[in-house]
C-alpha positions as a Markdown table, in Angstrom:
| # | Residue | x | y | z |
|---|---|---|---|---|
| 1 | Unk | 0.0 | 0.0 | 0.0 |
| 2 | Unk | 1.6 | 3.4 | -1.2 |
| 3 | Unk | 1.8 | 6.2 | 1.6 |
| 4 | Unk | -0.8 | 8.3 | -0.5 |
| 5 | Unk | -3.4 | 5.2 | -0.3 |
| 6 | Unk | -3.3 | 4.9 | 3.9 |
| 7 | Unk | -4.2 | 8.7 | 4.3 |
| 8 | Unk | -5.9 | 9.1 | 0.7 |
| 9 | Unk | -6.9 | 12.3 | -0.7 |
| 10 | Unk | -7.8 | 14.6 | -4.1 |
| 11 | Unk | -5.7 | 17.5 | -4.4 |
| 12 | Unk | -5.9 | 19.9 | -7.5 |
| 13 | Unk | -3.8 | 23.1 | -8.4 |
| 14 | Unk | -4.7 | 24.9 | -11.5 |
| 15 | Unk | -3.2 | 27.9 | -13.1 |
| 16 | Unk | -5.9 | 30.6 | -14.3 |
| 17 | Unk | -5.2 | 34.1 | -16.5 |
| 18 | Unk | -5.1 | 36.5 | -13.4 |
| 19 | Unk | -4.6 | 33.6 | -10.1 |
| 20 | Unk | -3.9 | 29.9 | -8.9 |
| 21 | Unk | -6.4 | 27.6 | -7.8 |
| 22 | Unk | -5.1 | 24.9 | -5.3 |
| 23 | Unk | -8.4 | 22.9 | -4.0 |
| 24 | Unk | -8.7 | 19.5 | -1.4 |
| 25 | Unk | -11.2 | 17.4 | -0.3 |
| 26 | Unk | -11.5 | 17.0 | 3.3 |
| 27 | Unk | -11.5 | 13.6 | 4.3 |
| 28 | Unk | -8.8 | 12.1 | 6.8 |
| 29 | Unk | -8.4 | 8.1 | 6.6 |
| 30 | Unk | -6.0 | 5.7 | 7.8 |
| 31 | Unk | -6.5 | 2.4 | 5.7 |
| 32 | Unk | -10.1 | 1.5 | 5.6 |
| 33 | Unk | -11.3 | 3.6 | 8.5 |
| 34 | Unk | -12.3 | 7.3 | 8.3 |
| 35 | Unk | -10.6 | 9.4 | 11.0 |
| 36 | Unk | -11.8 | 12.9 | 10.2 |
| 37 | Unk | -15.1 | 14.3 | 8.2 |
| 38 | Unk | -13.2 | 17.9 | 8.8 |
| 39 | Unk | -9.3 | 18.0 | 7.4 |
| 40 | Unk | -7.1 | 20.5 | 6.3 |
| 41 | Unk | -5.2 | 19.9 | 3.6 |
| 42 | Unk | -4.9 | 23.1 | 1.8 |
| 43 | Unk | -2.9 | 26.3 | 4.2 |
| 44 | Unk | -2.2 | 29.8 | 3.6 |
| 45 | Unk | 1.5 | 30.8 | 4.0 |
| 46 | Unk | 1.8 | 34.3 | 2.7 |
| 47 | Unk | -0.9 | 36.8 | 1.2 |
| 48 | Unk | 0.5 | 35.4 | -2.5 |
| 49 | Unk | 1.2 | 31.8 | -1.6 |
| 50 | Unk | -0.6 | 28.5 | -0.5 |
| 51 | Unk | -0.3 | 25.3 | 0.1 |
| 52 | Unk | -2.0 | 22.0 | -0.6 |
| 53 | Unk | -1.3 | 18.3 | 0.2 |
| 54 | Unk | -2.3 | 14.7 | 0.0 |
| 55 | Unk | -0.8 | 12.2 | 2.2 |
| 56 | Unk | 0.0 | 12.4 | 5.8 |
| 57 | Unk | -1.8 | 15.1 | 7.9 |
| 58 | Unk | 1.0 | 15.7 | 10.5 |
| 59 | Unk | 3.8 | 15.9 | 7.9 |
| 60 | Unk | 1.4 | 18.6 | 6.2 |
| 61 | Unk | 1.3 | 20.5 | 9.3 |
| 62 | Unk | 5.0 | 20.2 | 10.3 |
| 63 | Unk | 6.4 | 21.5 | 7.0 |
| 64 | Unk | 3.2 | 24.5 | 7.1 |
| 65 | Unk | 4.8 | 25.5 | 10.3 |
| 66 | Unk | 8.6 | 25.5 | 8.9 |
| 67 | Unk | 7.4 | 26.8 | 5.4 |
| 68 | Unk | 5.6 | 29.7 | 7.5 |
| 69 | Unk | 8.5 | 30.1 | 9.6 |
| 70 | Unk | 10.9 | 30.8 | 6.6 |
| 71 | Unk | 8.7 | 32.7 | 4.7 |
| 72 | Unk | 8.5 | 35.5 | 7.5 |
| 73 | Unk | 12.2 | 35.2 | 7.7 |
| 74 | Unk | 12.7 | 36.2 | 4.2 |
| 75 | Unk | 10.5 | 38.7 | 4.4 |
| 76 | Unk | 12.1 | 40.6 | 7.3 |
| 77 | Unk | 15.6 | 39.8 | 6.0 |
| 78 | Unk | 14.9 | 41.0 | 2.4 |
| 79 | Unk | 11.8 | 43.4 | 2.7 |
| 80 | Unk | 9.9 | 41.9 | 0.4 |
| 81 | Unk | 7.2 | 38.9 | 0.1 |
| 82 | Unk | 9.2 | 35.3 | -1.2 |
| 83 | Unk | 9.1 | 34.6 | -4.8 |
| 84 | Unk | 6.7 | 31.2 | -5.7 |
| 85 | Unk | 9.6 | 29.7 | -6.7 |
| 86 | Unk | 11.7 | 30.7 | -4.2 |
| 87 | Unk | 9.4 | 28.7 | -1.5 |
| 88 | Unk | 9.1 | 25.8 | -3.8 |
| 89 | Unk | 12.8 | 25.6 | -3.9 |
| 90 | Unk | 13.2 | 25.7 | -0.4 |
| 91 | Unk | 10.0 | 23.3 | 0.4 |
| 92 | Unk | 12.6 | 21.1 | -1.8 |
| 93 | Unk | 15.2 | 21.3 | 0.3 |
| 94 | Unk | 13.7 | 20.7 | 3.1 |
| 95 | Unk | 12.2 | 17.3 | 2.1 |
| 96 | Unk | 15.6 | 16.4 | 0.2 |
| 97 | Unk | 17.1 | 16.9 | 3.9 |
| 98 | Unk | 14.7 | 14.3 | 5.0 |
| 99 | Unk | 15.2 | 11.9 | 2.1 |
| 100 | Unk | 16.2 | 9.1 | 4.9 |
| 101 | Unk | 12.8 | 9.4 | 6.6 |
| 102 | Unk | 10.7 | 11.0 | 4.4 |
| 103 | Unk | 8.1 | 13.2 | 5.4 |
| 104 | Unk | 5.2 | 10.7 | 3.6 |
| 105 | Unk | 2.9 | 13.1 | 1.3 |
| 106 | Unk | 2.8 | 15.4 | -2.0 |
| 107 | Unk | 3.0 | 18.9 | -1.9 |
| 108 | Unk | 1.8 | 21.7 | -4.0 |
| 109 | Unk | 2.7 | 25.2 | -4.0 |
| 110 | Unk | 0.9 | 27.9 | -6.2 |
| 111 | Unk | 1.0 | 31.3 | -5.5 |
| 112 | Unk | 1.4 | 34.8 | -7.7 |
| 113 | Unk | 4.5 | 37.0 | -8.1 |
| 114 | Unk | 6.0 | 39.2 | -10.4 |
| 115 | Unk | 6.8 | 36.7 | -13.1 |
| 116 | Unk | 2.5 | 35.9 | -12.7 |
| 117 | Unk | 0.7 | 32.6 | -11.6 |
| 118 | Unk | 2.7 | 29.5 | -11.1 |
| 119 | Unk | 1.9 | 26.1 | -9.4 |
| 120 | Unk | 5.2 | 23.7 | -8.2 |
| 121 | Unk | 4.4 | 19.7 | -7.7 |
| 122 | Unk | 7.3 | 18.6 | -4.7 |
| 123 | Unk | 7.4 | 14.1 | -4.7 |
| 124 | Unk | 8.2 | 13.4 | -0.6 |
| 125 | Unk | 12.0 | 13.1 | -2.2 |
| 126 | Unk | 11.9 | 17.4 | -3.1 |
| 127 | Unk | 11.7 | 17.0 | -7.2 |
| 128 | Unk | 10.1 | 20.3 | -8.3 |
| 129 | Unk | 7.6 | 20.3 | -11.2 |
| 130 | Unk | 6.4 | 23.2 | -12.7 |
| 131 | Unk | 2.6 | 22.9 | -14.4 |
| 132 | Unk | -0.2 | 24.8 | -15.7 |
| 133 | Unk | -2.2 | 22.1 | -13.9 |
| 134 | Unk | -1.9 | 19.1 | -11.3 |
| 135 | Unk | -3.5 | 16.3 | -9.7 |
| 136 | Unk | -2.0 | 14.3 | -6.4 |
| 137 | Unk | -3.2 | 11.8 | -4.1 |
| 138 | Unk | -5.6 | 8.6 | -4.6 |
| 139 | Unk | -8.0 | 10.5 | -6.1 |
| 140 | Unk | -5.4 | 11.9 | -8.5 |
| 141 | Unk | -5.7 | 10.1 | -12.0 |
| 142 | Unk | -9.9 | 10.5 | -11.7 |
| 143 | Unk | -8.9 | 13.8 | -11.1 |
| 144 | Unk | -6.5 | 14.6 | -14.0 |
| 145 | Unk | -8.6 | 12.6 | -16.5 |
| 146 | Unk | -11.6 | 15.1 | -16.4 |
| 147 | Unk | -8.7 | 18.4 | -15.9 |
| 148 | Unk | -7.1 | 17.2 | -19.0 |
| 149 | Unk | -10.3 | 17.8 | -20.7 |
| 150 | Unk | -11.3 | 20.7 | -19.6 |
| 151 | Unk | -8.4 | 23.3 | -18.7 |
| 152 | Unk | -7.3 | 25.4 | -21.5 |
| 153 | Unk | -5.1 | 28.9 | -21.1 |
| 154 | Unk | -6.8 | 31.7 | -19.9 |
| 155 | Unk | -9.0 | 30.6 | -17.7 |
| 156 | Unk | -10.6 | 32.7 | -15.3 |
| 157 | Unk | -10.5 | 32.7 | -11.6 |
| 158 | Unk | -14.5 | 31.5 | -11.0 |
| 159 | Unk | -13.9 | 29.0 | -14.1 |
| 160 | Unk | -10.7 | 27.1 | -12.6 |
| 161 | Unk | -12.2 | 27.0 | -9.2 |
| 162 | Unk | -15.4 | 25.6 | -10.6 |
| 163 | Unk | -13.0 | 23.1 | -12.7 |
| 164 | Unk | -11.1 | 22.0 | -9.5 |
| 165 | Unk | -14.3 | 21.5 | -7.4 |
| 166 | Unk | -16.0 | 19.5 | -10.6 |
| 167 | Unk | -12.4 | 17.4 | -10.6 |
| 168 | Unk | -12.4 | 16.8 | -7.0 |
| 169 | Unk | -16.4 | 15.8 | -7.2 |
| 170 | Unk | -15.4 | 12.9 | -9.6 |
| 171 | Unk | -13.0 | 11.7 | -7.6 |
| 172 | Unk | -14.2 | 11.3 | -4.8 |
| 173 | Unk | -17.4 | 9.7 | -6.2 |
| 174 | Unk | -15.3 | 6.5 | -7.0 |
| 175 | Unk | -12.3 | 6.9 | -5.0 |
| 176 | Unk | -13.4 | 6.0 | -1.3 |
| 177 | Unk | -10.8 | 7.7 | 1.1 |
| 178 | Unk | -11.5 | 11.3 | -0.9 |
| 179 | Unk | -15.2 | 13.3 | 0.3 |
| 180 | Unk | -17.0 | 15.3 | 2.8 |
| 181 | Unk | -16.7 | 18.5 | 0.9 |
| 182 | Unk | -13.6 | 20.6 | -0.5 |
| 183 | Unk | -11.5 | 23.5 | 0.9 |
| 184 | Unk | -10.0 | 26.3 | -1.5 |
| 185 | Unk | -8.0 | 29.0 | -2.0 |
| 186 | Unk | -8.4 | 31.2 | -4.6 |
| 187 | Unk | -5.1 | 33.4 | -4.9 |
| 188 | Unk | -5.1 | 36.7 | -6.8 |
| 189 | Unk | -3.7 | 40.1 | -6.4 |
| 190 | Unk | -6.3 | 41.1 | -3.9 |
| 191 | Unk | -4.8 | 38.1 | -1.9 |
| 192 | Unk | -5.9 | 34.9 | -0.8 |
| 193 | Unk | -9.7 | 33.5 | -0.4 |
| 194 | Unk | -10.6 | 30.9 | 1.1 |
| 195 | Unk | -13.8 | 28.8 | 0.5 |
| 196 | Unk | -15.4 | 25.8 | 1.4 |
| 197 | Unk | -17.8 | 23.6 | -0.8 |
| 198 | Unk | -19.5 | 20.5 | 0.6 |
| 199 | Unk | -20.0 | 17.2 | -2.1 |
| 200 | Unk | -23.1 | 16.1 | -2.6 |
């Protein structure tokens, strides 16, 4: 059983024309049993930058505290928010650090900069993919099957977070450690919103 299969999950990122779109469903599960009806898998590290996950919820937290720690620390030292791929490179790192004893999950970081919109895909080993769009976790090749058809360039904001909310949907309807609604952040230049959709 692969480390994304005992704590499943559906995570989506999307690049739009004017933000990012990074989108999870909020089911926690350990094997066969549901432990939480109420995860968080998607965190807010700057007002330009998030982060979303699939895989272990205490290795998620652990690196949302040390990504949050060094992105306050660049921004005193350098007086100025940290470049997208800046954090991706150090989220990187840090996992490449750990390489020995992995911390067990996938990682996505989207945010907007100066250079525009950009999602990263981090493996647990720190490889760093760029991409218009992504998928990760159980849920993830349901997932990619129906963005693959439907994203195109340009999208807008309200169209890629209705895209990643309609990918995450079909995945969890056959994949039975993703549900019980989705969390959101929709990143622009007026910041970062948050939203919550349940799945019916």
């Amino acid at each position: 059983m692969d480390y994304w299969e005992l704590q499943g999950a559906t995570t989506v990122g999307l690049v739009c024309r004017d933000g990012v779109i990074l989108a999870s469903e909020k089911r926690v599960s350990w094997g066969h049993l549901v432990m939480s009806r109420s995860g968080k898998k998607v965190f807010k590290i700057a007002p330009n930058i998030g982060l979303a996950f699939a895989g272990l919820v205490s290795d998620m937290q652990a690196l949302t505290r040390e990504a949050s720690a060094y992105t306050a620390l660049y921004r005193l030292e350098n007086n100025r928010p940290i470049p997208v791929r800046a954090l991706a490179k150090l989220i990187a790192n840090i996992l490449f650090e750990r390489r020995l004893f992995p911390l067990l999950m996938e990682t996505l970081v989207g945010g907007l900069d100066e250079e525009g919109p950009a999602v990263y895909s981090l493996d647990p080993l720190g490889s760093v993919i760029p991409d218009k769009f992504v998928s990760v976790g159980s849920g993830a090749a349901i997932a990619m099957g129906l963005l693959e058809a439907n994203y195109r360039d340009g999208l807008t904001l309200e169209e890629g977070a209705a895209l990643a909310l309609q990918a995450i949907k079909s995945a969890a309807a056959r994949d039975a450690v993703s549900g019980d609604g989705v969390d959101m952040l929709i990143i622009s230049e007026k910041g970062i919103e948050e939203r919550t959709y349940p799945l019916r």
